[in-house]
C-alpha positions in Angstrom: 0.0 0.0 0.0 1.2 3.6 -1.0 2.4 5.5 1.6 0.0 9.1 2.2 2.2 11.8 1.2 3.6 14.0 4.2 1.0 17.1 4.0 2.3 20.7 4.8 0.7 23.9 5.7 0.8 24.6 2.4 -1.7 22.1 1.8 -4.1 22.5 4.2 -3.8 26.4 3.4 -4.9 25.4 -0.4 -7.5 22.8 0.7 -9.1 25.6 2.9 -8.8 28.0 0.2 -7.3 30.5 2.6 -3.7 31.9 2.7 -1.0 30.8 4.1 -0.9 33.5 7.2 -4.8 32.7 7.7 -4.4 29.1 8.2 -0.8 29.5 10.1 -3.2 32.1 12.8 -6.0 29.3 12.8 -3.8 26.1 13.6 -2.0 28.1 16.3 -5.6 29.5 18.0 -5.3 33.5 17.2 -8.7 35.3 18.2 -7.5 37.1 14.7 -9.2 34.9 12.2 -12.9 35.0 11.3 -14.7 32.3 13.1 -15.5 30.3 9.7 -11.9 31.0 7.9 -11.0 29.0 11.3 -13.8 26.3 10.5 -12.7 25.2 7.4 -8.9 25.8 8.1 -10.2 23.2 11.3 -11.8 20.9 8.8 -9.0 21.0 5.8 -6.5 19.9 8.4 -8.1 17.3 10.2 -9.3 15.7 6.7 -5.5 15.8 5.6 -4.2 14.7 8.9 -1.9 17.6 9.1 -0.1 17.7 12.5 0.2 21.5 13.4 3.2 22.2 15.6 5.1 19.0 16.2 8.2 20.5 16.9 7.1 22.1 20.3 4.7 19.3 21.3 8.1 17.1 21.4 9.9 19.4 23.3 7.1 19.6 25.7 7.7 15.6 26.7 11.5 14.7 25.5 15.1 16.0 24.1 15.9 15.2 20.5 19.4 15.5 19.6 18.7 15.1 15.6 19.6 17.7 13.1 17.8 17.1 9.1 20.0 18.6 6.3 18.2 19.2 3.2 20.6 19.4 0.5 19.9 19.5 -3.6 21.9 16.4 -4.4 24.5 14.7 -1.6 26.1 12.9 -4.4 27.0 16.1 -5.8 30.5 16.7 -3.9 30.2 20.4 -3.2 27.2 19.1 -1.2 28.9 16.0 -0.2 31.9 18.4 1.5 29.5 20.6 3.0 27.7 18.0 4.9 31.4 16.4 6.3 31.5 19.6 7.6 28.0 19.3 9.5 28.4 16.0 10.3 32.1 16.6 11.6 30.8 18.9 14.4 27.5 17.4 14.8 29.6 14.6 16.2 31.7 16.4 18.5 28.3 17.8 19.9 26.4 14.1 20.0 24.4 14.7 17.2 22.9 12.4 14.8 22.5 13.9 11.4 19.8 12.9 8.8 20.6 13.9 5.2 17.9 14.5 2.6 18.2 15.2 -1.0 15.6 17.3 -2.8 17.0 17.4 -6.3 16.7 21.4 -6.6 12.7 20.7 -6.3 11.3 23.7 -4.2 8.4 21.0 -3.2 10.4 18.4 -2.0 12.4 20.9 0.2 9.2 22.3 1.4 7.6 18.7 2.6 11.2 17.9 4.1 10.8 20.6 6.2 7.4 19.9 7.2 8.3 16.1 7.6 11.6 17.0 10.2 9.0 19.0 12.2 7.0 16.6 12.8 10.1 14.2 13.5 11.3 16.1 16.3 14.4 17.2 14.9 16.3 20.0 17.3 17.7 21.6 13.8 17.3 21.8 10.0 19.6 23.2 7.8 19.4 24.0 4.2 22.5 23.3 2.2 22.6 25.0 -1.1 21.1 27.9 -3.5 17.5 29.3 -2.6 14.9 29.5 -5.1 14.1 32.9 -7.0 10.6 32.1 -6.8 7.7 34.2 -4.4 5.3 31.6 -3.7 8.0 29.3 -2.5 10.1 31.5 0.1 6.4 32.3 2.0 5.5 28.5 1.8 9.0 27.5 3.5 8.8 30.8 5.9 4.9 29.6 6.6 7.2 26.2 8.0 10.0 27.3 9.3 8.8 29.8 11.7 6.1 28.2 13.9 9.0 25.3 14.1 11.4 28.1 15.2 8.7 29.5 17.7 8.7 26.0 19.4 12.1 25.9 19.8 13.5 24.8 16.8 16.7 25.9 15.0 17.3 26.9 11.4 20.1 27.9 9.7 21.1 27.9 5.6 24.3 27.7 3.3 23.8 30.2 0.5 21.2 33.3 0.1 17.8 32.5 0.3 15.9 35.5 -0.2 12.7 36.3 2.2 14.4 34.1 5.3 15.2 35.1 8.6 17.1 32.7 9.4 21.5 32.5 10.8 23.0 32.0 6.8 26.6 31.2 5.9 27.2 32.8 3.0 29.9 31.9 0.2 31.3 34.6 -2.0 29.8 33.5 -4.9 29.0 37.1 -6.3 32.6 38.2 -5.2 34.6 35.1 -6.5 33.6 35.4 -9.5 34.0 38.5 -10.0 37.6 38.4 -9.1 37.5 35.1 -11.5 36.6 37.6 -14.3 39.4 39.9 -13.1 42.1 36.9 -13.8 40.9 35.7 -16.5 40.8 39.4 -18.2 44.6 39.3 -16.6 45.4 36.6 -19.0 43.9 38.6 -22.2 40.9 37.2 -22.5 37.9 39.3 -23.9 35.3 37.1 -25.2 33.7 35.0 -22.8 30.6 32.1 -22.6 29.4 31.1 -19.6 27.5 27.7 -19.0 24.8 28.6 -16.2 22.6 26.7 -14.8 18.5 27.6 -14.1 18.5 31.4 -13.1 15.8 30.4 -10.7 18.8 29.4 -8.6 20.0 32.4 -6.3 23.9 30.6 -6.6 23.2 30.8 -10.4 22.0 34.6 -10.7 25.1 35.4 -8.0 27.6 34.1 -9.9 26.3 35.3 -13.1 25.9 38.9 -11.9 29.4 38.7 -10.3 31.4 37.5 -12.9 29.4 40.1 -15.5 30.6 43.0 -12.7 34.3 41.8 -13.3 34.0 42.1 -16.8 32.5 45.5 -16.6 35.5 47.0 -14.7 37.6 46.3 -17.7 34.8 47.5 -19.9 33.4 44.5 -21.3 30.4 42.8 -21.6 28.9 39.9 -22.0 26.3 38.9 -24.2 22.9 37.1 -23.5 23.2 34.8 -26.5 27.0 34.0 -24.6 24.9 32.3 -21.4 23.9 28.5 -22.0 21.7 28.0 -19.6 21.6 23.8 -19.2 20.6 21.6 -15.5 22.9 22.3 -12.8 24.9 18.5 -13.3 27.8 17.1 -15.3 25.4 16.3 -18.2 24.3 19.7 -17.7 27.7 21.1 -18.6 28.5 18.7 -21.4 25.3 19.7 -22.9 26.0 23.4 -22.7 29.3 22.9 -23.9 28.3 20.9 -26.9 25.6 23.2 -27.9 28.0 26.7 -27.8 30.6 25.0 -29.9 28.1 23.1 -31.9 26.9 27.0 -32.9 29.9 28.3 -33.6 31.5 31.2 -31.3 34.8 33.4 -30.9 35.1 32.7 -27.4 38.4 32.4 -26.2 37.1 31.3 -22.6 34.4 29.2 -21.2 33.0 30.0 -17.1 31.0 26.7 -16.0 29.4 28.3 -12.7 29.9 25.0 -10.9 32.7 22.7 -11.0 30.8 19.6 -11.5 29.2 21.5 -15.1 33.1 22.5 -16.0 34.0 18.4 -15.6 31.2 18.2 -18.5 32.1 21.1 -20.8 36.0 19.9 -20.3 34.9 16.0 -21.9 32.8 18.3 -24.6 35.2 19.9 -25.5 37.4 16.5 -25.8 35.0 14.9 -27.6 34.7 17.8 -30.3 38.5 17.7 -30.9 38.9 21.4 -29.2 41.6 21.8 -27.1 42.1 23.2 -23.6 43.7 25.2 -22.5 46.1 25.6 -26.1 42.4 26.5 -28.1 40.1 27.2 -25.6 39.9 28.1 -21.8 37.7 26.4 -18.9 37.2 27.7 -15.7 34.9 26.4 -12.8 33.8 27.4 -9.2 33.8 25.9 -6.0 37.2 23.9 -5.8 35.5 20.1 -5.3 38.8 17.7 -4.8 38.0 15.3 -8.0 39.2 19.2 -10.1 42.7 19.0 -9.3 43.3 15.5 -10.7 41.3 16.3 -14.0 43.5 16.7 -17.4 43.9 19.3 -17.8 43.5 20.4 -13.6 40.8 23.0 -13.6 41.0 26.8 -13.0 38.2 27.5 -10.4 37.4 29.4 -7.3 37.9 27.8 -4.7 35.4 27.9 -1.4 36.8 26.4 1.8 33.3 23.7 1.9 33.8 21.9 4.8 34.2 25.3 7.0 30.8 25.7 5.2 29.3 23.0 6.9 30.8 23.3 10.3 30.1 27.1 10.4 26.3 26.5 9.6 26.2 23.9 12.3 27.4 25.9 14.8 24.8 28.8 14.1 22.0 26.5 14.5 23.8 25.2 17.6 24.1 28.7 19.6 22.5 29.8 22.6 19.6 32.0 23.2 17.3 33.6 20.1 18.3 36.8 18.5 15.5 39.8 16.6 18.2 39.8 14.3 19.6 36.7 12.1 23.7 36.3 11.8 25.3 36.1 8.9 28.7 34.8 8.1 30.4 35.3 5.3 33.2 33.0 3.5 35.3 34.3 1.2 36.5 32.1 -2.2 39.8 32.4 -3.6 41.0 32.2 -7.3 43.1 29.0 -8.0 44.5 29.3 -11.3 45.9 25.5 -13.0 46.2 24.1 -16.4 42.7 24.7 -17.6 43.2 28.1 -18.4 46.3 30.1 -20.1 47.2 33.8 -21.7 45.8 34.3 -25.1 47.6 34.1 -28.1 46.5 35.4 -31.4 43.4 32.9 -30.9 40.2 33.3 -33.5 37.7 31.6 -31.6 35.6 28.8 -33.2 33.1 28.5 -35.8 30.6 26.0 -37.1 32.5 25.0 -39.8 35.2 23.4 -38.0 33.4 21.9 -35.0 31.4 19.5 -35.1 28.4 18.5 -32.8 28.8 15.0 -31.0 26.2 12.8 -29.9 24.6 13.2 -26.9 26.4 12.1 -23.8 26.4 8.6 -22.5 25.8 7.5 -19.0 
């Protein structure tokens, strides 16, 4: 038999036909909702079994020591770093961590949250880029905060607009900007950069940085120059393949994630281009696997597993602030093999490159 999906606020909000405010007020017995908005709040929740308020009905009879960390992909290693990090002082503290994976849906984040509440964890932690995206910032806010009202502590890796919450923040709007800054250094001038979905705060950061570098120097870079692809390996080897597919005088590539540059690198292998002597590649975030690649990649480099630790302490301090913390980690610029000084180079065109199939695997 199917397991009944874990129902949110959110869903008992919609069933009701009420917002999200309105049926937060009614589950937590406000005199400040109309007496039948409260009714069929009432009735919506108890025909979806929703269980209002878990979190501070558990710390009412027993201590949890559990901490949920809802990440995009924990097979991804910047997330896989990240959560050695957590799980690294989690330990020293006797804390059990449970890891969930959401695969950059803003649903599944949403119903982990919900589903930790009502498991009693002591913390959650989001791990990774927030959502550009209205309706999903006051769904997770409608969560978070009656869990953080009973006691529970939240903290997040990465902006996530609309939150209150302790953040540790990565410079990923200042990294690669100064990324932009080298790679001008070398005599570059026409870039592409392989994005992923711009409804990713990481994504729009890093874009906007690495456009502000190349402003300084009084360049730009053009719309039809972003190849927007999924946020993966296959992701990047698509992008790749498509830009040099088209044709394009680029003399360097930006991947805005490591794990998309490991793609656009084997691309660029399988169309015969090579890097750095025909083109350039450059990443971001410095996973380990970069610095054994062939050629070793140029990235920026974020210390991840200070990531983790430091948003495991926030959620571990004492006493409750008005005002949420932010710390901020800076990224440095690690230049290797991937990248090198241009020399008289034309860029590519359609004629001479041709498209392979589609990636395998």
């Amino acid at each position: 038999m199917n397991e009944r999906p874990h129902v949110t606020l959110e869903d008992v909000a919609r069933a009701a036909e009420v917002s999200l405010a309105t049926a937060s007020r009614a589950l937590n017995g406000t005199t400040r909702v109309k007496a039948d908005l409260r009714d069929r709040v009432l009735a919506a929740a108890a025909e979806l079994a929703y269980t209002p308020n878990a979190h501070a009905q558990a710390l009412a009879g027993a201590s949890h020591r559990t901490v949920g960390v809802i990440c995009h992909d924990v097979s991804d290693p910047y997330f896989a770093a990240i959560a050695r990090g957590v799980m690294r002082v989690a330990g020293e503290n006797d804390l059990l961590v449970m890891l969930a994976s959401t695969f950059r849906d803003p649903r599944k984040e949403i119903a982990y949250v919900s589903m930790l509440r009502a498991q009693r964890a002591s913390a959650i932690l989001l791990v990774g880029s927030g959502f550009e995206d209205r309706a999903w910032e006051r769904a997770l806010a409608a969560e978070i905060e009656p869990y953080r009202r009973g006691g529970g502590q939240v903290a997040v890796v990465s902006r996530h607009r609309g939150l209150r919450v302790d953040t540790v923040q990565p410079a990923n709007r200042d990294g690669a900007a100064e990324l932009a800054r080298t790679l001008v250094g070398m005599g570059h001038r026409r870039f592409a950069v392989l994005a992923g979905p711009r409804s990713l705060t990481t994504v729009v950061d890093r874009l906007a940085g690495f456009r502000a570098g190349l402003a300084e120097a009084g360049l730009e870079l053009p719309e039809d120059n972003v190849v927007e692809a999924a946020f993966t390996r296959d992701g990047g080897h698509d992008a790749m393949r498509r830009l040099l597919a088209a044709g394009t005088d680029v003399t360097c590539v930006f991947a805005v994630t490591d794990v998309m540059a490991i793609g656009a690198l084997t691309a660029a292998r399988e169309a015969g281009v090579a890097v750095p002597g025909e083109l350039s590649v450059a990443g971001f975030d410095d996973i380990p696997v970069v610095r054994d690649l062939t050629p070793p990649l140029t990235t920026v480099a974020l210390p991840l597993e200070e990531l983790g630790a430091q948003v495991m302490a926030l959620a571990m301090r004492d006493g409750r602030s008005s005002r949420s913390k932010v710390v901020r980690l800076a990224g440095e610029v690690v230049v290797r093999e991937s990248t090198a000084p241009v020399r008289g180079r034309r860029g590519f065109h359609h004629t001479r490159v041709h498209a392979p199939g589609p990636p395998v695997g």
